[in-house]
VOBA-1610 file (N, C-alpha, C; in pm, whole numbers, padded with zeros to 5 digits, always signed):
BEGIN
Unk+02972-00677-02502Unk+03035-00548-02527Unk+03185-00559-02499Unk+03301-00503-02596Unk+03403-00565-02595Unk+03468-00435-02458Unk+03578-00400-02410Unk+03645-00344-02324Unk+03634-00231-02325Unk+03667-00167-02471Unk+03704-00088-02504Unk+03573+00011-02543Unk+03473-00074-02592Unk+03340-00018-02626Unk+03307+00027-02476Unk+03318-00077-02342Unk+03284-00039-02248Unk+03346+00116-02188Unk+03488+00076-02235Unk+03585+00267-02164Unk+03465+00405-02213Unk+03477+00337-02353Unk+03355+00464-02444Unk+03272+00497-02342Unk+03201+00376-02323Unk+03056+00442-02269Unk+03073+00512-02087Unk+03134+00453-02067Unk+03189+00502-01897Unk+03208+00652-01967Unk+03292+00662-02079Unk+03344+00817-02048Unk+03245+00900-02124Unk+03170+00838-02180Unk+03039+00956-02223Unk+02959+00988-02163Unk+02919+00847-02019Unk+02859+00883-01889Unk+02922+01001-01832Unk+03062+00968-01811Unk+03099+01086-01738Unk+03083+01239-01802Unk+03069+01234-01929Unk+03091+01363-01982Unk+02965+01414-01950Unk+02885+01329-01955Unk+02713+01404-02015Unk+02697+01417-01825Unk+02673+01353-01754Unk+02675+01384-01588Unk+02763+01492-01552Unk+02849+01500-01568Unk+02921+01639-01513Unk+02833+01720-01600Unk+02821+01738-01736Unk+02747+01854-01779Unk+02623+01906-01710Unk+02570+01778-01698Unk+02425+01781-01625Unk+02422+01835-01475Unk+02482+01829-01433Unk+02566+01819-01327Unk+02604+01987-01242Unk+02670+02046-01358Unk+02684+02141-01348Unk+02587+02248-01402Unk+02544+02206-01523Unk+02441+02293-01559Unk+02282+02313-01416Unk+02283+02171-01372Unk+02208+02156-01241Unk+02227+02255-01151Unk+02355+02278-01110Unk+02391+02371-01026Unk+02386+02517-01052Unk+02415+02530-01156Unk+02397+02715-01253Unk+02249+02758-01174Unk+02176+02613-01232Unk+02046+02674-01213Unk+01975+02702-01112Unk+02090+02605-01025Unk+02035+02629-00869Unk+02050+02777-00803Unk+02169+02768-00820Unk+02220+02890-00776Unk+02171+02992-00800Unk+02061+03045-00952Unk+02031+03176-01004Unk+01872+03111-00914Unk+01799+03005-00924Unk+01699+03031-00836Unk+01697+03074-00690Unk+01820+03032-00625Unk+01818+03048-00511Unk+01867+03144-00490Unk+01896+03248-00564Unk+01987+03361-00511Unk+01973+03452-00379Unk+01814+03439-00328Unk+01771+03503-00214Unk+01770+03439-00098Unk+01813+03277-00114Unk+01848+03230-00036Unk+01923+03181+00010Unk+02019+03201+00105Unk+02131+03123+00147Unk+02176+03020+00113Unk+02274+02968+00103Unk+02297+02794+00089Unk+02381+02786+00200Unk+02355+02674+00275Unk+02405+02647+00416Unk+02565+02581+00332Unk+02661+02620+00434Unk+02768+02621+00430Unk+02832+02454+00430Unk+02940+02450+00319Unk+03008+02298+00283Unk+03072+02227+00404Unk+03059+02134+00474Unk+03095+02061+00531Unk+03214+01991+00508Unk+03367+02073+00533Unk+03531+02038+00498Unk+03586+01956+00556Unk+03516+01876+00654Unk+03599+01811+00765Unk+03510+01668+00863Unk+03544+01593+00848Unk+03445+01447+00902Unk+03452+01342+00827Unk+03390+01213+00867Unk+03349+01143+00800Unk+03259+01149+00686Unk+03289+01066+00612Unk+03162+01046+00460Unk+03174+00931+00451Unk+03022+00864+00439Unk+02991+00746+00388Unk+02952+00698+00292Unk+02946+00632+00194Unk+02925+00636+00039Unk+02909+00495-00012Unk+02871+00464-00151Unk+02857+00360-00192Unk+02952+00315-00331Unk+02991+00285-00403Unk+03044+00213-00521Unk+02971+00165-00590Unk+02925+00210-00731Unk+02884+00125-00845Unk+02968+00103-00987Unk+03019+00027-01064Unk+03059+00064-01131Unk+03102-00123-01218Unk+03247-00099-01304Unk+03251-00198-01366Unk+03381-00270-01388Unk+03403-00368-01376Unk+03566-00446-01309Unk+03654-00508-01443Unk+03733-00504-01461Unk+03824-00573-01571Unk+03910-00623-01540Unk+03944-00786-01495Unk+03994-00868-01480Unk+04109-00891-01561Unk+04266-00906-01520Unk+04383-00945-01587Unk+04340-01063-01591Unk+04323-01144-01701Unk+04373-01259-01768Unk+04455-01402-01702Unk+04523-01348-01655Unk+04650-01454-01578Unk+04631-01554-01498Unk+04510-01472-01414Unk+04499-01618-01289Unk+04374-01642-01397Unk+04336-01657-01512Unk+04223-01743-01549Unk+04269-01889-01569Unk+04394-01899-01545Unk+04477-02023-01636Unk+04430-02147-01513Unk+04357-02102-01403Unk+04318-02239-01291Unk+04181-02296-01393Unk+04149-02211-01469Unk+03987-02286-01520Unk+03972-02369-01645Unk+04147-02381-01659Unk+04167-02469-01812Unk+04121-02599-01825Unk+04110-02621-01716Unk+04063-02775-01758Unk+04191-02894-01744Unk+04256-02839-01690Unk+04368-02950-01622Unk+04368-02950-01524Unk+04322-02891-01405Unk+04284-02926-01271Unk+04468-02891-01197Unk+04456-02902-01092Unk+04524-02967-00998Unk+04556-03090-00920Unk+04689-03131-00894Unk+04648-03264-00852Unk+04681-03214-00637Unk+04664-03343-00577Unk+04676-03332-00430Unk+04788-03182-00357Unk+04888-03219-00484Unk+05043-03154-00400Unk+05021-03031-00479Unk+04901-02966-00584Unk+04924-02858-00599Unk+04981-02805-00765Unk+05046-02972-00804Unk+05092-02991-00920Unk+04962-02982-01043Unk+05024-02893-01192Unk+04948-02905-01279Unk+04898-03047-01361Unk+04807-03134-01370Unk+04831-03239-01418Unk+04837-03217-01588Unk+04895-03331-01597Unk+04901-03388-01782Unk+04736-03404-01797Unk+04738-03408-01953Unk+04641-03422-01998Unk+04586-03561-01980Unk+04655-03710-01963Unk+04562-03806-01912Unk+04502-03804-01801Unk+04561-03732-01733Unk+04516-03715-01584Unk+04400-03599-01550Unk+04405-03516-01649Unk+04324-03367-01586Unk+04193-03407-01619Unk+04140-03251-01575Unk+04018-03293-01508Unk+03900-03323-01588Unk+03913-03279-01751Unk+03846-03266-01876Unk+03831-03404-01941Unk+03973-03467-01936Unk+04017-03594-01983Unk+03911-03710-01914Unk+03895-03636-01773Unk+03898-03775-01688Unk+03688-03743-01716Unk+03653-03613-01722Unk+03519-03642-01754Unk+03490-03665-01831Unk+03502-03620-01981Unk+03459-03646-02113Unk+03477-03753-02161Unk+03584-03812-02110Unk+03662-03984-02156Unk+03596-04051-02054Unk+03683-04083-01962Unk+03637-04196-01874Unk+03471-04198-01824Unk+03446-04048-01733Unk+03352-04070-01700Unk+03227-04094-01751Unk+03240-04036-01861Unk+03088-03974-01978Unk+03095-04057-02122Unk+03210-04116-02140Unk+03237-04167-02257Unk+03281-04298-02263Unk+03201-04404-02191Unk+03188-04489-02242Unk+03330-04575-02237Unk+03429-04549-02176Unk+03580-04567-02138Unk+03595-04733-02108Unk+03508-04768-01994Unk+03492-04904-01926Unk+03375-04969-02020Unk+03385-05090-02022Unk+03283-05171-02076Unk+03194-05178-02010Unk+03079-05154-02084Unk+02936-05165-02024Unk+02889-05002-02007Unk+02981-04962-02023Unk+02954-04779-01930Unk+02869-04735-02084Unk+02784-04676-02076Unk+02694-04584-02169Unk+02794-04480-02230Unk+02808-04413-02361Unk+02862-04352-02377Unk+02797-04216-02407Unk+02771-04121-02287Unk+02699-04007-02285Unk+02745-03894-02388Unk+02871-03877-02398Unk+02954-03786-02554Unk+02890-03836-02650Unk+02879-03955-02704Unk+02830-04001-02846Unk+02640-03954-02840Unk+02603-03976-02715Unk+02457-03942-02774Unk+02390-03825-02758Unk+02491-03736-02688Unk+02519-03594-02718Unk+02558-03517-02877Unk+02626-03615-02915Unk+02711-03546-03043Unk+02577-03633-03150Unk+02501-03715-03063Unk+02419-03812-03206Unk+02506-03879-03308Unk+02662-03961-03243Unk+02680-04029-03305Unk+02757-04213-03262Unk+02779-04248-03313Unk+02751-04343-03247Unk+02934-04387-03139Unk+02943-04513-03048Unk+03057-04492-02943Unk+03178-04499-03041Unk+03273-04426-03035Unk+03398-04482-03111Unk+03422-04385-03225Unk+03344-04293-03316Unk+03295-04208-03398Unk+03347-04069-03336Unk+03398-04068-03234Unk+03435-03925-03216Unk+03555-03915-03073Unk+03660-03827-03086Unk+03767-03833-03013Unk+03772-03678-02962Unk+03876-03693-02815Unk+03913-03553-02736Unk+04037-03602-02696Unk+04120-03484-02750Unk+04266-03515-02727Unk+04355-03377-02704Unk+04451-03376-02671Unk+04476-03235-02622Unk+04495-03141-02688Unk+04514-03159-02777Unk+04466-03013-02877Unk+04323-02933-02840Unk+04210-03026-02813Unk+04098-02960-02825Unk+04103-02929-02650Unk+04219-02928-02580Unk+04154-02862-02452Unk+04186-02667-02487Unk+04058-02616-02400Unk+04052-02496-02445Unk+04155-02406-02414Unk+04114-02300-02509Unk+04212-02211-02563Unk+04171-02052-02523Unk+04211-01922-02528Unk+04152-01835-02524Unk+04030-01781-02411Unk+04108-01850-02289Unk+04037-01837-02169Unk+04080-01653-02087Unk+03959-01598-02073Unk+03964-01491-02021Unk+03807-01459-01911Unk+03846-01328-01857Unk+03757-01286-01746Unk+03650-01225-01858Unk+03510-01202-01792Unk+03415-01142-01870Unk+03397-01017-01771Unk+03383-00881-01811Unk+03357-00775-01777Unk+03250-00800-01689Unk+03286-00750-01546Unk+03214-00772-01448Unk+03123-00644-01384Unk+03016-00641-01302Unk+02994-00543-01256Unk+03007-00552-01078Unk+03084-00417-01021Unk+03143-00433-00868Unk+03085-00308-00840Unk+03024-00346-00703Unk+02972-00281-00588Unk+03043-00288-00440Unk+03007-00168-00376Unk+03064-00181-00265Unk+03039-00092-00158Unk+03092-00034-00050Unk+03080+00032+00057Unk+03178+00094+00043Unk+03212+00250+00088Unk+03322+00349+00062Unk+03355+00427+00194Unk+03465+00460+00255Unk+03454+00544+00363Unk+03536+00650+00350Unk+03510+00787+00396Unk+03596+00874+00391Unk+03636+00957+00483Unk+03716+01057+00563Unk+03731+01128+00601Unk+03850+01231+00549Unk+03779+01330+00543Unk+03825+01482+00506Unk+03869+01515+00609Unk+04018+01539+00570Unk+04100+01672+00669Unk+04025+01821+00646Unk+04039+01851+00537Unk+04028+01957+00520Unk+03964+01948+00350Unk+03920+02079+00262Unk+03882+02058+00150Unk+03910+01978+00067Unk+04041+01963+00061Unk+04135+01887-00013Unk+04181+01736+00013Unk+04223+01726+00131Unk+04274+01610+00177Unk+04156+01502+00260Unk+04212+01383+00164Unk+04136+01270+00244Unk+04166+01125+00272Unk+04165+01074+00375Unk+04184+00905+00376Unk+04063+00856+00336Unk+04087+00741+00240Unk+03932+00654+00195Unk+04006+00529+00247Unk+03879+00480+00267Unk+03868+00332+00289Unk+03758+00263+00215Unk+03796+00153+00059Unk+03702+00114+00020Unk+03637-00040+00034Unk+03559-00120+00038Unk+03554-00241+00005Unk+03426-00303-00071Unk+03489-00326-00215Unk+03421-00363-00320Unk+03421-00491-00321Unk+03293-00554-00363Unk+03277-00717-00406Unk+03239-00686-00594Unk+03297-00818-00592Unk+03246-00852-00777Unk+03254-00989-00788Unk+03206-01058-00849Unk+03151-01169-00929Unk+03196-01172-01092Unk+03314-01261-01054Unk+03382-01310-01180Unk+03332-01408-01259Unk+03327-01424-01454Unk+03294-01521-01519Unk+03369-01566-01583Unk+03481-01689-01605Unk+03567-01734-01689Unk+03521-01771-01863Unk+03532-01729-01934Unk+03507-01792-02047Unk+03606-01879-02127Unk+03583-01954-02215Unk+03676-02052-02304Unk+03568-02130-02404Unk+03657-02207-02462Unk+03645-02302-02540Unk+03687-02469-02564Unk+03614-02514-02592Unk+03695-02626-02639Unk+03612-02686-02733Unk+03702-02806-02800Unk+03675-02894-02932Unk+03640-03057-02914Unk+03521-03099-02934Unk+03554-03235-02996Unk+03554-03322-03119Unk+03599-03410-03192Unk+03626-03404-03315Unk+03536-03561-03329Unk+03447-03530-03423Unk+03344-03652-03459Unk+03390-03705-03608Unk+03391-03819-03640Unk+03462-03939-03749Unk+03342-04004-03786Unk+03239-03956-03801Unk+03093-04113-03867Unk+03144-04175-03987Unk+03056-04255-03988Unk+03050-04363-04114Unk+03018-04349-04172Unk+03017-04345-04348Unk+02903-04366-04419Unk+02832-04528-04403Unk+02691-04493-04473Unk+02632-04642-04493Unk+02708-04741-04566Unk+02838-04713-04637Unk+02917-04801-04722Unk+03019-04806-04637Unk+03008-04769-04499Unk+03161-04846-04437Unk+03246-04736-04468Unk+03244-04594-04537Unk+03371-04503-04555Unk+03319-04407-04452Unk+03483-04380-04393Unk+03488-04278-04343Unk+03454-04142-04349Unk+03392-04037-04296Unk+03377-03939-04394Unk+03468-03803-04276Unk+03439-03719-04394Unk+03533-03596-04308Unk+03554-03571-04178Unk+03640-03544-04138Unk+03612-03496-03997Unk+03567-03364-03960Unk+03470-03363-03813Unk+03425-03239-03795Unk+03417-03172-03674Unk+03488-03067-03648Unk+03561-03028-03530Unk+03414-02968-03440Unk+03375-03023-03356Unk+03223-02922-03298Unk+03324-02854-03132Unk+03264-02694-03126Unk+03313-02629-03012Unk+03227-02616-02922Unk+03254-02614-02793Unk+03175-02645-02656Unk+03215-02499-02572Unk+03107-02474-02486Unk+03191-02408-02382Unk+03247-02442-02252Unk+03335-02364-02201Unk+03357-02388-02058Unk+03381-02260-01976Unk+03325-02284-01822Unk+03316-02166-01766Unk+03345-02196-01617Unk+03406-02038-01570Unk+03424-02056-01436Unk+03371-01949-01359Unk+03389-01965-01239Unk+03318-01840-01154Unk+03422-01859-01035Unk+03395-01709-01005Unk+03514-01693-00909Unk+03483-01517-00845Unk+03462-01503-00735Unk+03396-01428-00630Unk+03572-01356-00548Unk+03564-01227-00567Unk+03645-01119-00528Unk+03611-01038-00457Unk+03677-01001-00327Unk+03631-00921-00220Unk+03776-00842-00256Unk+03762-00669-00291Unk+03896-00561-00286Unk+03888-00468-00151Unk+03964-00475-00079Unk+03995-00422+00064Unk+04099-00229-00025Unk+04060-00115+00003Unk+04141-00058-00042Unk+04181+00059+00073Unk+04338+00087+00102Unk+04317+00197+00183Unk+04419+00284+00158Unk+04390+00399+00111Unk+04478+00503+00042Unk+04440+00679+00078Unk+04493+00750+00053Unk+04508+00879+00074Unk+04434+00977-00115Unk+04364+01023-00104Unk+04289+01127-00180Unk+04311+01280-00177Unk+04339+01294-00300Unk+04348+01490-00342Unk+04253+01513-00392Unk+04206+01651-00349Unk+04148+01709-00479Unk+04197+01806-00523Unk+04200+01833-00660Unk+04299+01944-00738Unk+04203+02023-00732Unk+04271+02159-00777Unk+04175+02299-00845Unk+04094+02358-00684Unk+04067+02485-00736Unk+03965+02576-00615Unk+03827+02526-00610Unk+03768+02498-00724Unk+03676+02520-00801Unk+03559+02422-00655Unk+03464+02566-00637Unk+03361+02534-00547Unk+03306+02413-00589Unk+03246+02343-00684Unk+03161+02258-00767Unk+03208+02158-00805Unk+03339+02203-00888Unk+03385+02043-00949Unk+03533+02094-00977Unk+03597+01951-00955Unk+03736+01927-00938Unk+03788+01787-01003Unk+03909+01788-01071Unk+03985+01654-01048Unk+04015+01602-00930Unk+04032+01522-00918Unk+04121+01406-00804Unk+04168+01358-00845Unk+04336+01263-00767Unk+04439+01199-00790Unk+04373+01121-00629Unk+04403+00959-00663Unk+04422+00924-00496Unk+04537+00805-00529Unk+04581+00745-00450Unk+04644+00613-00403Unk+04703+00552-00307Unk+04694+00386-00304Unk+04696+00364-00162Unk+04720+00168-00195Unk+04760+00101-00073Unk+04728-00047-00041Unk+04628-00044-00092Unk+04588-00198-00117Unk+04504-00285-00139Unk+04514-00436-00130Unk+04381-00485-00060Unk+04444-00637-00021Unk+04283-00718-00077Unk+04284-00789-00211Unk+04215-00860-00266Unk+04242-01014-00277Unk+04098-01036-00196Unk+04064-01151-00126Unk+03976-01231-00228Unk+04003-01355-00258Unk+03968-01436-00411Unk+03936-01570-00386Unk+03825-01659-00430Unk+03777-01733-00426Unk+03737-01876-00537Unk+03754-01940-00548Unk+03727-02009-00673Unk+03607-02056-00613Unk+03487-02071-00677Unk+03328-02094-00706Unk+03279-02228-00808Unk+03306-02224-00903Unk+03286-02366-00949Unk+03378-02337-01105Unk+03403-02463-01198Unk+03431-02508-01325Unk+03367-02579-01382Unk+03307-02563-01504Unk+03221-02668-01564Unk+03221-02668-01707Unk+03202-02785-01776Unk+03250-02770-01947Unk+03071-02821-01978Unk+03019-02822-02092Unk+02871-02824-02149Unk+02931-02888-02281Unk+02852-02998-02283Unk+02843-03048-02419Unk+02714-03075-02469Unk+02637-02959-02533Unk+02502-02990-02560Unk+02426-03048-02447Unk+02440-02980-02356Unk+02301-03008-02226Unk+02381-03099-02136Unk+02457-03170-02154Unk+02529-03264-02048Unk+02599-03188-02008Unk+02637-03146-01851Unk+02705-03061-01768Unk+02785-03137-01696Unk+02954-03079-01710Unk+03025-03186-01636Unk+03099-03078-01571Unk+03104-03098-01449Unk+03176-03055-01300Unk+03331-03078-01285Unk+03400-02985-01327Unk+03582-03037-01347Unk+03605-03010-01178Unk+03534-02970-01104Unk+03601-02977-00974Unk+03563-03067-00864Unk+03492-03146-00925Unk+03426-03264-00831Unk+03531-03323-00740Unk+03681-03319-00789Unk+03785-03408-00678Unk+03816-03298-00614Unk+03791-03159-00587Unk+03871-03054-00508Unk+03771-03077-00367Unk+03598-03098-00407Unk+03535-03128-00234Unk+03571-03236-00196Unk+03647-03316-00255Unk+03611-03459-00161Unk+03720-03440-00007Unk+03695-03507+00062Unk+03751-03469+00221Unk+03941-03479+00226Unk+03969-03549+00115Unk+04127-03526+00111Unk+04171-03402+00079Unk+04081-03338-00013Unk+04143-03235-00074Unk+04130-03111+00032Unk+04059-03092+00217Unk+04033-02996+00272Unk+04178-02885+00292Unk+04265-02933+00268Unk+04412-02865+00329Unk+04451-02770+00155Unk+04436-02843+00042Unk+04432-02757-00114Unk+04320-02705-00095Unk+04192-02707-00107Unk+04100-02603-00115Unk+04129-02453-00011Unk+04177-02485+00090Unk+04258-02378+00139Unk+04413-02279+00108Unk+04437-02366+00027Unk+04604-02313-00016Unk+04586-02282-00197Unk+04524-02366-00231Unk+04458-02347-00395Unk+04367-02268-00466Unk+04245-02242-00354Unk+04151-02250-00410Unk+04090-02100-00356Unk+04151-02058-00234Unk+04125-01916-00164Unk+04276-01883-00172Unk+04272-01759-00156Unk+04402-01659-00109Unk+04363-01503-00107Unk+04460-01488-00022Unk+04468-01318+00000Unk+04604-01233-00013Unk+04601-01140-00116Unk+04692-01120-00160Unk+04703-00939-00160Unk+04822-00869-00134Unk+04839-00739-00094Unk+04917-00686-00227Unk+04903-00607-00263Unk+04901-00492-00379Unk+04896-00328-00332Unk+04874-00260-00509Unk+04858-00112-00441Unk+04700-00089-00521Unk+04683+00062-00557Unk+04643+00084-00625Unk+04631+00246-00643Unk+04581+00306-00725Unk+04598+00439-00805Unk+04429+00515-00854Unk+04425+00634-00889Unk+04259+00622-00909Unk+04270+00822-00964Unk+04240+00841-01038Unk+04202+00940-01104Unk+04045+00986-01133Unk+04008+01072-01095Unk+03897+01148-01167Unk+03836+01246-01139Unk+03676+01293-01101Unk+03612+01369-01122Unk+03542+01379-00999Unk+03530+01504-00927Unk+03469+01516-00770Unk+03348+01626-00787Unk+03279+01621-00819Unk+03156+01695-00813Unk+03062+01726-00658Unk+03065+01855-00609Unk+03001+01910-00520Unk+02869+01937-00539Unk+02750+01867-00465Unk+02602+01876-00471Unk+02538+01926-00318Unk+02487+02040-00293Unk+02434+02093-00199Unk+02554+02075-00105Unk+02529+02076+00030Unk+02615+02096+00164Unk+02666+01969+00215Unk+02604+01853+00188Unk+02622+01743+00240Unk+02682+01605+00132Unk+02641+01629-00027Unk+02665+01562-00064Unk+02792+01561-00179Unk+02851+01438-00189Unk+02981+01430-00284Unk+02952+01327-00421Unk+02974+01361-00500Unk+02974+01279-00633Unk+03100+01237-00677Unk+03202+01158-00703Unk+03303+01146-00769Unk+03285+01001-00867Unk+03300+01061-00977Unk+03341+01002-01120Unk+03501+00929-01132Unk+03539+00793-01098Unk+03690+00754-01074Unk+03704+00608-01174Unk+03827+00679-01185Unk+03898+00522-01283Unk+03950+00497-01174Unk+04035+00324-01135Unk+04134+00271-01073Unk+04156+00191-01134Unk+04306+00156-01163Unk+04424+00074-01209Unk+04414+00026-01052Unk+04453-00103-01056Unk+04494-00182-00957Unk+04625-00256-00954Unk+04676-00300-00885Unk+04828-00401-00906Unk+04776-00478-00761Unk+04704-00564-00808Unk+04667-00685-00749Unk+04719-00848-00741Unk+04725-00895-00628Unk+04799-00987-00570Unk+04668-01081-00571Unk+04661-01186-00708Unk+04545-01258-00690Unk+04583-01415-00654Unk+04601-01472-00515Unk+04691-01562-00466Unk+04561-01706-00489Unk+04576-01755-00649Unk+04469-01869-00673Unk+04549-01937-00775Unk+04553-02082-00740Unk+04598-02164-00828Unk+04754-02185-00781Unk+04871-02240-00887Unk+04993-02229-00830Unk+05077-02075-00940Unk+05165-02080-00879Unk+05247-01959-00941Unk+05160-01836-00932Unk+05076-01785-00827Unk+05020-01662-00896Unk+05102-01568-00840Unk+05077-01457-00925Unk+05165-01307-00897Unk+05068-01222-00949Unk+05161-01076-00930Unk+05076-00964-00909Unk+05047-00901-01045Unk+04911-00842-01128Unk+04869-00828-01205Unk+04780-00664-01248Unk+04779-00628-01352Unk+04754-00498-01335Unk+04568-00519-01391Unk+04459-00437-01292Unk+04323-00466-01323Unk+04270-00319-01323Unk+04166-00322-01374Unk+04107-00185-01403Unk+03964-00209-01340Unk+03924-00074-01278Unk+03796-00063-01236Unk+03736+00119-01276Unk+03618+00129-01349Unk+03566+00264-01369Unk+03382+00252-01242Unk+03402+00349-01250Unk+03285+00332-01162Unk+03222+00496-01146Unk+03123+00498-01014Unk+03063+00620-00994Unk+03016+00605-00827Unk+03104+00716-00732Unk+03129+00727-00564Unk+02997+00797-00534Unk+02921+00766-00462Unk+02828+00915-00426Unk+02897+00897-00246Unk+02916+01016-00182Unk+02969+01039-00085Unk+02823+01109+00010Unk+02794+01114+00153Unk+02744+01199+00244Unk+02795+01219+00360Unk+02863+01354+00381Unk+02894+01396+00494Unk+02800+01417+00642Unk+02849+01334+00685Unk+02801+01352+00850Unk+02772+01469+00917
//
């Protein structure tokens, strides 16, 4: 489902739930009319949960290209990176005597097919994630509130790449060349720390907008890299565990990085104790992975249920 198909459906959720939502409440209210409703709870803690769905900036995907890092942090060249060194050397038959695992993957024979840097991949991005989390709140008063959130999500890198096969005919001629595409993928595990200040607009007993914003400090992980060539699975990060690399897997490979963030939406009032809010957040996140990273703008839609203490 592409991004945008996803905004759709978030906001038709939201439309048809508030309706429901409220129409829920009409009805409560005309049944219960002989009975009291115990009075809203303006002031305390609320504890709550996060469900919803994450959209990853693009930018820091550029660690899962397939050129690796070398010791000092540096991007390597393509003889050196990390794609080169599996598909060629390791898997392909490079050294004499070595089996050439690419050719009997591709079913053709050693020498019949090449990877060169053109075919390292292209069009690497995040896949729409889904993030959960724990929410905290306290209400001053109707209106005013400090939240404290912390959401986890589970990132998927996607890409591509090419290798280009040359067979023979039975007469010794060359025949066309034929470009076959592979995938490659990464994973990468996000912990969002958020702590900001919350409005709610309007009188309205039931349902209201909100505006909130506040810090945020998202904590990022790299998880694994791996390219697939028809069932053979090759590991581009195999040199980041080995015991030299313990001082980069700490400076490369984790970081924690401080930002803001912003959040608009929908606060729905359910009986005395409970809170519903419907929220977008824009983020400006500090995702400190790989070299050069900086701060990036990410989107999260979701759905808060709140209970007052």
């Amino acid at each position: 489902m592409s991004p945008l198909n996803s905004i759709k459906a978030l906001f038709l959720l939201l439309v048809f739930s508030t309706c429901a939502l409220t129409s829920y409440s009409q009805d409560t209210d005309t049944d219960e009319e002989e009975k009291p409703e115990k009075p809203r709870k303006e002031k305390g803690f609320q504890l709550g949960f996060f469900a919803g769905t994450y959209f990853a900036n693009k930018y820091s995907s550029n660690l899962y290209d397939g050129y690796g890092l070398d010791a000092n942090g540096a991007k390597n060249d393509f003889l050196h990176s990390a794609m080169y060194t599996q598909i060629v050397v390791l898997n392909g038959g490079y050294y004499t005597g070595q089996p050439d695992r690419i050719a009997e993957k591709l079913n053709v024979q050693h020498g019949e097919w090449s990877f060169s840097e053109s075919d390292m991949p292209v069009n690497l991005k995040y896949g729409i994630a889904f993030m959960a989390g724990a929410d905290l709140r306290f209400a001053f008063n109707k209106k005013s509130a400090v939240i404290l959130n912390a959401n986890t999500t589970k990132l998927t890198v996607n890409g591509n790449f090419t290798i280009v096969t040359t067979a023979l005919s039975s007469g010794g001629n060359q025949q066309p060349a034929q470009v076959k595409t592979f995938p490659l993928v990464g994973t990468e595990q996000r912990l969002l720390m958020q702590l900001g200040y919350q409005h709610i607009l309007g009188d309205n007993d039931k349902m209201n907008l909100f505006v909130e914003g506040g810090c945020n400090v998202t904590m990022a992980k790299f998880i694994k890299n791996q390219i697939n060539v028809n069932g053979l699975v090759m590991d581009l990060a195999t040199n980041y565990y080995s015991y030299n690399f313990s001082v980069y897997r700490s400076k490369y490979l984790t970081g924690v990085g401080i930002g803001g963030f912003a959040g608009l939406g929908v606060n729905i009032s359910i009986g005395s104790s409970w809170i519903m809010q419907f929220v977008y957040n824009p983020s400006f996140e500090y995702v400190k992975l790989g070299i050069a990273p900086k701060r990036t703008l990410n989107h999260a839609f979701g759905v808060r249920g709140y209970y007052t203490f």
